[in-house]
C-alpha positions as CSV (number, residue, x, y, z in Angstrom):
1,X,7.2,-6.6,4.0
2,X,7.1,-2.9,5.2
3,X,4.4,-1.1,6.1
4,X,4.6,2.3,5.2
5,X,1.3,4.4,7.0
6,X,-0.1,7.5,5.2
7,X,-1.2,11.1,6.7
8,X,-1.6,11.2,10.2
9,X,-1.1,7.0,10.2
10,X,0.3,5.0,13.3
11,X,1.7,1.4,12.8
12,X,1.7,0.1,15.7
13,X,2.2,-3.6,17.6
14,X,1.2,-4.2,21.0
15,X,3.6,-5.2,23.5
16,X,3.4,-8.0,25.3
17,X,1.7,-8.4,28.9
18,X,2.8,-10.3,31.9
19,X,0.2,-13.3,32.4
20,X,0.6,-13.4,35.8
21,X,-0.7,-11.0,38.8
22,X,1.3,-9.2,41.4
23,X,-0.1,-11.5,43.7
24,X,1.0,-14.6,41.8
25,X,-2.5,-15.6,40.2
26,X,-1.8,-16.8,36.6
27,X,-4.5,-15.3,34.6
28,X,-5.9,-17.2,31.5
29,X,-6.0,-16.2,28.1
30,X,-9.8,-15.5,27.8
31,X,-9.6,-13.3,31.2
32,X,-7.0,-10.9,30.6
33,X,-7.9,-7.5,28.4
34,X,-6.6,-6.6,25.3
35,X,-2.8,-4.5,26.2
36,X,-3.4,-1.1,25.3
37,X,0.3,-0.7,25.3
38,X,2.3,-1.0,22.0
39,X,5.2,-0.4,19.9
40,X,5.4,2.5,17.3
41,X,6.5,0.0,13.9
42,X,6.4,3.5,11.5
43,X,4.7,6.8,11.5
44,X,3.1,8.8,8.7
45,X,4.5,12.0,7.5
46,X,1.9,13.7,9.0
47,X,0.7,17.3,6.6
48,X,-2.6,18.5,5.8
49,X,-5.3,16.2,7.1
50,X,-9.0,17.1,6.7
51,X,-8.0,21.1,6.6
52,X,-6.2,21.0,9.3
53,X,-1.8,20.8,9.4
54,X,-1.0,17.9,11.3
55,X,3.1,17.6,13.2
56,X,3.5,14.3,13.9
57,X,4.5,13.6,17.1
58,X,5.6,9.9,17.6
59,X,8.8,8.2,16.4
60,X,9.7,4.5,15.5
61,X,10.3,2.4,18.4
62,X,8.5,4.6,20.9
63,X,6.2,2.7,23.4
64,X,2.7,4.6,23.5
65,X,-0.6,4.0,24.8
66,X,-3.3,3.8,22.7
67,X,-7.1,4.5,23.1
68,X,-8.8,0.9,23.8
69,X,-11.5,0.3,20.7
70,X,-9.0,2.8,18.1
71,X,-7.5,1.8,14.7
72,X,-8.1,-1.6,12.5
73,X,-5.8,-4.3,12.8
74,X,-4.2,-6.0,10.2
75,X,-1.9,-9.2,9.5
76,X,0.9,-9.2,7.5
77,X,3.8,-11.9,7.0
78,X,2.0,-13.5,10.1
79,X,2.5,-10.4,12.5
80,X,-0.7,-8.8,14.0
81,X,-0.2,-4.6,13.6
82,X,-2.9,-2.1,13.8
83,X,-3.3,1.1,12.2
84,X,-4.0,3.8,14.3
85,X,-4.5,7.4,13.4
86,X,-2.2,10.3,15.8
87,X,-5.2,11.2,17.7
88,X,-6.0,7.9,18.6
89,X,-2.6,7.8,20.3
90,X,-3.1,8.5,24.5
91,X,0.4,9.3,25.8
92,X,3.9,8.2,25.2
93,X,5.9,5.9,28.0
94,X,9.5,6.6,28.9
């Protein structure tokens, strides 16, 4: 199923972080934090948003960082997304 996000939309799945420490120490799954790195799955077409003209500026398969209690998440076909609006979005890793 596609997801297809409108306005100033984000979809966006997180990426997968490394269970175990520098140091070695294997962390459990109730200590580590929820990654607030993900994958961008599809972007809005951006346009007028609450009076405002709104560029976006994220494209598919760019890895961003993403503001830690932002957007709703959502399950489809038995993949966890969430929906983030532009804004929400922190920086963009290369």
């Amino acid at each position: 199923m596609n997801v297809k996000p409108l306005f100033d939309r984000v979809v966006i799945k997180n990426v997968e972080t490394e269970t175990t420490t520098k140091s070695g120490i294997v962390l459990a799954g109730t200590a580590k934090e929820k990654p607030q790195m993900a994958e961008v799955l599809a972007v809005g077409p951006g346009g007028l948003v609450d009076g405002k003209e709104v560029n976006m500026q994220v494209k598919v398969g760019q890895k961003v960082i993403y503001s830690k209690y932002a957007g709703t998440e959502v399950k489809l076909d038995g993949e966890e997304m969430i929906i983030v609006r532009q804004s929400d979005i922190l920086a963009v890793v290369e």
